[in-house]
Every structure is written in C-alpha cells, then in structure tokens.
C-alpha positions as CSV (number, residue, x, y, z in Angstrom):
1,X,-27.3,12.4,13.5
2,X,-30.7,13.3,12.9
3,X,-32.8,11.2,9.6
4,X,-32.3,13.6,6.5
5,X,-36.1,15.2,5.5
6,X,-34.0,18.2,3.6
7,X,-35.3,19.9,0.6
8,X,-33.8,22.6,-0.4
9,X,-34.6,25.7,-1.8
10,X,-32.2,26.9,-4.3
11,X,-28.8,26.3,-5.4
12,X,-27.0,23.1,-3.4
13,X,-25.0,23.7,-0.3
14,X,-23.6,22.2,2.6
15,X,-24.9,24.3,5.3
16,X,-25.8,23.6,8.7
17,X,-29.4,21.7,8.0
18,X,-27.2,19.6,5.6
19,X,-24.3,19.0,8.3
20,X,-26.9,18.3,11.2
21,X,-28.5,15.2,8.9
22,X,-25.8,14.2,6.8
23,X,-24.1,11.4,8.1
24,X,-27.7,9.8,7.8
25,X,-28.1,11.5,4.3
26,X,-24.6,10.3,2.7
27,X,-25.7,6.5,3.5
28,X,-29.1,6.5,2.6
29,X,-28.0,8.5,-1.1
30,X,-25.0,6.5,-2.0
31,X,-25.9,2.6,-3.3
32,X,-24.0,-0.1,-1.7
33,X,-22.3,2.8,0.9
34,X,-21.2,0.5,3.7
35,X,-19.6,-1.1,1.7
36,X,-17.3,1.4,-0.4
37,X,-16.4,2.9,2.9
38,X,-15.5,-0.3,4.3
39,X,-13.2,-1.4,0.9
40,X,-11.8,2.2,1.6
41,X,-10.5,2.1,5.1
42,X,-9.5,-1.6,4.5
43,X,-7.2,-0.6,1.1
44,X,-6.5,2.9,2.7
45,X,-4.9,0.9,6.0
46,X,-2.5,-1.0,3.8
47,X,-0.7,2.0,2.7
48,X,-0.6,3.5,6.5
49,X,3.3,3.6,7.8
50,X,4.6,4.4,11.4
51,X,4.4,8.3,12.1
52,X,3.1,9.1,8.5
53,X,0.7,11.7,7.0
54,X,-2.7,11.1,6.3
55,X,-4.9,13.5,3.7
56,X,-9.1,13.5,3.8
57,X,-10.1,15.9,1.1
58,X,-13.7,17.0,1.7
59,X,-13.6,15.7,5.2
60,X,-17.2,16.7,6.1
61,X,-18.1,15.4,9.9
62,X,-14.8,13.2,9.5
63,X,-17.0,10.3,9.5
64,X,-15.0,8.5,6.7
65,X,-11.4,8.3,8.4
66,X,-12.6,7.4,11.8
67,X,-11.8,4.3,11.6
68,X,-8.2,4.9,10.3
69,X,-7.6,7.7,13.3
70,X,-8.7,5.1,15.8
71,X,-6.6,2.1,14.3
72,X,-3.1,4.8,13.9
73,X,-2.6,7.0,16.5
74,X,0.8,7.4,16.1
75,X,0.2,9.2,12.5
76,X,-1.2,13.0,11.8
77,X,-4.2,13.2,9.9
78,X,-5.2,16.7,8.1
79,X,-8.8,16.5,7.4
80,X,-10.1,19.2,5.1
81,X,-13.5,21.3,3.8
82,X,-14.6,24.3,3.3
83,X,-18.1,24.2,4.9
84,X,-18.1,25.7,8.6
85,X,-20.7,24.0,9.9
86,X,-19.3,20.3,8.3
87,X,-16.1,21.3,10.2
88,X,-18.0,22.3,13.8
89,X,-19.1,19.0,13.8
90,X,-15.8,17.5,12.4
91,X,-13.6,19.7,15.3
92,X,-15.8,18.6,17.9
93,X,-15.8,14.7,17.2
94,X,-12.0,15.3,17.1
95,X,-11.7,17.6,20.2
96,X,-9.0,17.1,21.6
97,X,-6.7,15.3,19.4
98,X,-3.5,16.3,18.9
99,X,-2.6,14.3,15.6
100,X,-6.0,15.5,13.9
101,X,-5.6,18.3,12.1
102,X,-8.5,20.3,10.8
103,X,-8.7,23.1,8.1
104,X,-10.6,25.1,6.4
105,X,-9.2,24.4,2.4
106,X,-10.3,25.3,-0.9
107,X,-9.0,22.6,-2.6
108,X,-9.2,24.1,-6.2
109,X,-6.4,26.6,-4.7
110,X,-4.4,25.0,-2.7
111,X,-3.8,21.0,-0.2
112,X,-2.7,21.3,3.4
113,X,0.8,21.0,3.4
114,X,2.0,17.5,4.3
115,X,3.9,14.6,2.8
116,X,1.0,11.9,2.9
117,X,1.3,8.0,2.7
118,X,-1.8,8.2,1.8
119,X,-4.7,10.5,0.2
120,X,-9.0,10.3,-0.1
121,X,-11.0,12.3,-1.3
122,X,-14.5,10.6,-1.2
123,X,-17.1,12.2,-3.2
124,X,-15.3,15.6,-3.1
125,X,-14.0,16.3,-6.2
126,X,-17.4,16.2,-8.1
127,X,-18.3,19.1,-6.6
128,X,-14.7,21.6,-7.8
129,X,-15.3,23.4,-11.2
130,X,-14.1,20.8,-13.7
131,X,-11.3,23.1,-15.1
132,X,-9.6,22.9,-11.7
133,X,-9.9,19.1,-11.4
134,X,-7.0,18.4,-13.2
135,X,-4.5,21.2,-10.8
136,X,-6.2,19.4,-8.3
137,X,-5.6,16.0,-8.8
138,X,-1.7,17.3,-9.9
139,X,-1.3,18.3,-6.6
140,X,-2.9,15.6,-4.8
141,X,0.6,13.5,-6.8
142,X,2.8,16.2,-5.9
143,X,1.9,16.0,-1.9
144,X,1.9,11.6,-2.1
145,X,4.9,10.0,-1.1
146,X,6.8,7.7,-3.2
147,X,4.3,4.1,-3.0
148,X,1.8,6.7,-1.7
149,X,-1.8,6.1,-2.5
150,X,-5.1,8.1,-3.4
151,X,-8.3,6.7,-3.2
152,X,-10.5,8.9,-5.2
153,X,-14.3,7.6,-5.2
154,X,-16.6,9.9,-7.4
155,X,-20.1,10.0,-8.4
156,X,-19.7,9.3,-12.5
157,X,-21.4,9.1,-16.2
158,X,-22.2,6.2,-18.4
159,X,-20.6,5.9,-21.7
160,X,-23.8,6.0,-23.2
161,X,-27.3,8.0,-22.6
162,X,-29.3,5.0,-22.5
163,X,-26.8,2.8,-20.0
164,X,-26.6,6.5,-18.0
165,X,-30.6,6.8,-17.9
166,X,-30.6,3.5,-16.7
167,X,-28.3,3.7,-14.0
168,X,-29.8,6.7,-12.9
169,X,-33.1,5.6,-13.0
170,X,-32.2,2.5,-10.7
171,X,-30.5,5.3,-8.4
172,X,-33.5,6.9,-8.0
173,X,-35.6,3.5,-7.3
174,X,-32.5,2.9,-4.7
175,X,-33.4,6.0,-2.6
176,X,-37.1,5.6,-2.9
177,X,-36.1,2.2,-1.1
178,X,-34.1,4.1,1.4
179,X,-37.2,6.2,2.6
180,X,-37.1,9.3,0.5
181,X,-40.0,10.8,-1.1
182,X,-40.5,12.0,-4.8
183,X,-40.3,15.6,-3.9
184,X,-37.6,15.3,-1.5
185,X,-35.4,12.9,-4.8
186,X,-36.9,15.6,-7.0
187,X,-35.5,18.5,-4.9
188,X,-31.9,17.6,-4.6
189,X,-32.0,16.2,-7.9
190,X,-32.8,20.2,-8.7
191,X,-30.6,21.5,-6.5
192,X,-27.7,19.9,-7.4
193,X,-27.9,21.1,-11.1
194,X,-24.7,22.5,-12.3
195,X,-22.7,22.1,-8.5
196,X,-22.4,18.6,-9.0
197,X,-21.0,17.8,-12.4
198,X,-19.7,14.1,-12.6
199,X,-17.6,13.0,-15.6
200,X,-17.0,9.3,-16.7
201,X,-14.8,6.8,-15.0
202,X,-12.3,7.4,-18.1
203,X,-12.1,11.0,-17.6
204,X,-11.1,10.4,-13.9
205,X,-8.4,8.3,-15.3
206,X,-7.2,10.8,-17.7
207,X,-6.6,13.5,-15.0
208,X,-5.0,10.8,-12.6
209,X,-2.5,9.6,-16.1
210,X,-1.5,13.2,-16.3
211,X,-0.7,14.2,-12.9
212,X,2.0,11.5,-13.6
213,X,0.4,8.5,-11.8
214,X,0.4,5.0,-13.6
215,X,-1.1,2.4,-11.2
216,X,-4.7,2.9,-11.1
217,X,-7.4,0.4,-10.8
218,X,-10.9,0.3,-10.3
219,X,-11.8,-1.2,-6.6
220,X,-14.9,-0.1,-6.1
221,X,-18.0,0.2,-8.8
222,X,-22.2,0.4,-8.4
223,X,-24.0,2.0,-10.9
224,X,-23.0,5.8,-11.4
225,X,-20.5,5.8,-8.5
226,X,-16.9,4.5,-9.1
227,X,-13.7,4.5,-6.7
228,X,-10.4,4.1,-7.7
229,X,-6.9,3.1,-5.9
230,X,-3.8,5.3,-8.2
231,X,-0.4,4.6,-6.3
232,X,2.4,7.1,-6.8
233,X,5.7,4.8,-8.1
C-alpha cells in the first residue's frame, strides 16, 4: 500500500483514496497497532475449532484475519464491509479462496449468516449510529457458538474531560511521531466529526452484559483505544 497523505474534504468516508493507503493509514493512526493485532490473532486462534466459522465485521482489505486464514484452512471465514472499494481490494487478496467468503453487509441491519467459533470486529463498530450498537452487538451473541468468542476492539472515551483531553492530546503527539502533519491530524480530526462517535470502555460493556454475555475482560488497552475478549457460556 501506498503512505497515507489523505486529507479530506468533507464528511469521512472510506472510499477508494482511503482503501488505496489504508493499510499504511490504520498502523500509523492507531498507538501501539502491532501489537493489538498481534494479541488479537493470538487470543482469536485459541477459540479456532476444526471446520468452524469465522466472522470479521468491518473487514476492510482483510488485512486483520490474514493471519488466521493462513494458519486454518480447513475453516470458512465471512469477512464483511460495506465500502466497495475496501472490498476490491479484500476480494482480490482473497481470489481464489474457496473458504473466504466476502460480502457486502450493513451491519446495523443484519450479520452474514453463520454459526461462528469466533467473532471481531476491530474498530468497526465506532463508526454504526450508537442506537443500533446495542441490535448489533445482540446479534453478534445470537450468531456465536456456545464458548464462542468476540473480540471487539474500539476507539473509546475517558471517564473524565481532563484524563480524555489528555489521552487525546498524547494521540495526537503519537501521529505527529508517525509522520503526519498538523493539517493532515487536523483534517481527519474534522472529518471524522459526528461519523466516528466512541463511547467509554463501560458503555461497551453494558451492550456486551445485555446481549446476554458474562465473560468479558479487557486484553488490550493504550490510551483512548480499548479491546475486549466476551465469551459466549
């Protein structure tokens, strides 16, 4: 992929200038990446079984289960988003791969139908209207298997405006590390007004208690970006 130099102009959205540069854009935006992908795949493999179902929502270029469709080939993966040109590059990296399964999904509507041993959604579910959040994450339980688990990593807020200032202040300093300039922060900072709308690690709790699960831990935490492990009993 090509080093992300986007700004956009307007309202957010993963169109194709996005999709060409993202893989380089995800890992340069999200602190301490490697690793939460890494923690991810290693947690995610444990809950892999012979000839089960795998679930990416918000798949993008299907980066993020690569590793997991290289290590299982005997299970089916259904890989999910709703921007085409995310999925072009997606279907292409997959071509060819008869237990990949690729779809175009609105998840605040409706999952892929499958019985999954596993479930991620990795920086998805930030972007769904928050009064569908909670349908969603119902029927991510509804589609688990029994000991089924769904790692759910999210961008999130601090309890309090000055701990949240703070943390989003050292963000920023993060990505000025990582090569981006003030206008470029500034512009997707913009941009993302009001399409991105993260709510606090507790809140994502809340909706994962009342879909019905009641293991749920924290595995992954840096500043304003949290991942959590729920298992289905």
């Amino acid at each position: 992929m090509n080093q992300d130099q986007y700004i956009p102009e307007g309202r957010w959205e993963f169109n194709a200038e996005v999709a060409r540069v993202f893989d380089d854009m995800i890992s340069r935006s999200i602190p301490d990446y490697d690793t939460m992908r890494d923690l991810t795949t290693r947690l995610g493999q444990k809950f892999i079984t012979h000839d089960s179902n795998v679930m990416d929502l918000g798949c993008s270029t299907g980066l993020g289960v690569e590793s997991l469709i290289k290590k299982n080939p005997e299970c089916l993966f259904h890989l999910c988003d709703t921007s085409e040109p995310m999925l072009g590059i997606c279907r292409a990296k997959y071509s060819g791969m008869e237990n990949v399964i690729i779809e175009k999904k609105d998840i605040t509507k409706e999952l892929p139908e499958a019985k999954c041993s596993l479930i991620l959604s990795c920086l998805t579910i930030q972007f769904t209207p928050i009064e569908y959040r909670q349908r969603i994450i119902q029927n991510v339980y509804d589609s688990l298997q029994r000991g089924g688990a769904f790692l759910f990593v999210e961008k999130v807020l601090g309890y309090s405006a000055v701990i949240d200032e703070a943390m989003k202040d050292e963000y920023y300093a993060i990505k000025r590390e990582n090569s981006y300039t003030e206008e470029q922060i500034a512009g997707k900072r913009k941009s993302l007004e009001g399409t991105l709308v993260p709510v606090t690690e507790a809140a994502n709790r809340q909706f994962l208690e009342a879909a019905g699960f009641r293991i749920i831990e924290t595995y992954w935490r840096y500043l304003n970006f949290c991942g959590l492990i729920a298992i289905k009993r």
